[in-house]
C-alpha positions as CSV (number, residue, x, y, z in Angstrom):
1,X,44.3,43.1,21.6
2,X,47.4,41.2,22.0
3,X,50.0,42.6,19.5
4,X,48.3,43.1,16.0
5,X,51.2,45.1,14.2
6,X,50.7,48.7,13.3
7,X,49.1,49.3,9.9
8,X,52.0,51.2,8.4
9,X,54.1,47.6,9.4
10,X,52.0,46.2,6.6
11,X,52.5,49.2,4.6
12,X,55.9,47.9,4.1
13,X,55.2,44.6,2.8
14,X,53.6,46.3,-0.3
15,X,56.1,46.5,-3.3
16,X,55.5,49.5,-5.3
17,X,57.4,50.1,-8.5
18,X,57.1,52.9,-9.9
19,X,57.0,53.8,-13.5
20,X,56.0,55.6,-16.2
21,X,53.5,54.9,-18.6
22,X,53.3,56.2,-22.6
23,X,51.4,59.2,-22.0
24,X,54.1,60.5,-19.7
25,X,52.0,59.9,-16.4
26,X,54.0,58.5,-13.4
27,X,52.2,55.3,-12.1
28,X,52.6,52.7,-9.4
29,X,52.7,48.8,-9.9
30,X,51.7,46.8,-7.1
31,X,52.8,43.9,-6.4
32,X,52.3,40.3,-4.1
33,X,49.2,42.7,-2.6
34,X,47.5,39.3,-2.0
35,X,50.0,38.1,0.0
36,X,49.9,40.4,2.3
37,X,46.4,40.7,2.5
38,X,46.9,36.8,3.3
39,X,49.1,38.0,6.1
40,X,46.9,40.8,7.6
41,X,44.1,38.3,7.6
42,X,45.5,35.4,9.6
43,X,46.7,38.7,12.0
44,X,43.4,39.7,12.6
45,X,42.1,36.2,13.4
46,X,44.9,34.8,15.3
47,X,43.9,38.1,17.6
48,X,40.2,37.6,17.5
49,X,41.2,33.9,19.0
50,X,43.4,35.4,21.2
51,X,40.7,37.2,22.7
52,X,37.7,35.1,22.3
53,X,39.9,32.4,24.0
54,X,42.1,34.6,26.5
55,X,42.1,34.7,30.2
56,X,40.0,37.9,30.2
57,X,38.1,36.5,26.5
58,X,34.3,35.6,25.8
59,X,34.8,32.7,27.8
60,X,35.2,34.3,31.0
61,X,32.5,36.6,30.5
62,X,29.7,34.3,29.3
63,X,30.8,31.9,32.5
64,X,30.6,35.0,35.0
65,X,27.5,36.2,33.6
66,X,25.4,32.3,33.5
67,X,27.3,31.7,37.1
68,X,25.4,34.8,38.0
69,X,21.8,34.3,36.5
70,X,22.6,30.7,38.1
71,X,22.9,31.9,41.3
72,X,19.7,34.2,41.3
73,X,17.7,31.3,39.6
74,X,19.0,28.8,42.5
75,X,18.2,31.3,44.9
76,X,14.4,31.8,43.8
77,X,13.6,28.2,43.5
78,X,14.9,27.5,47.0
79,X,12.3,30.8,48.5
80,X,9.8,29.2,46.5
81,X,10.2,25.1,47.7
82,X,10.7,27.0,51.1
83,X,7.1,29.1,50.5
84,X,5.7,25.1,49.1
């Protein structure tokens, strides 16, 4: 893909405070989690554009591949009128 950011880059968006709760136990508050969910989300589809629409994306493919059944399709209608 084109540059997605490592996962431990998002890692470091997540706030943890840490704390401890009434029973003695050490626990973890997380917070704005959404927003960067938000933020790995638009990543991941700004990529999936990026290739869908790139110069080596779906596009190219799909047009190789119906330039080539084109091509043999052409090709077997012309034999055939010829055969006619």
């Amino acid at each position: 893909m084109n540059e997605l950011e490592s996962l431990s880059w998002y890692d470091s968006w997540i706030y943890a405070d840490g704390m401890e709760d009434y029973r003695g136990k050490y626990m973890y508050c997380y917070k704005d989690t959404y927003k960067i969910c938000e933020l790995f989300a638009g990543h991941i589809l700004y990529e999936v554009a990026y290739v869908v629409n790139g110069y080596d994306g779906v596009e190219k493919i799909i047009k190789e591949t119906v330039d080539s059944y084109w091509n043999k399709v052409e090709k077997e209608v012309t034999q055939t009128i010829n055969i006619l």
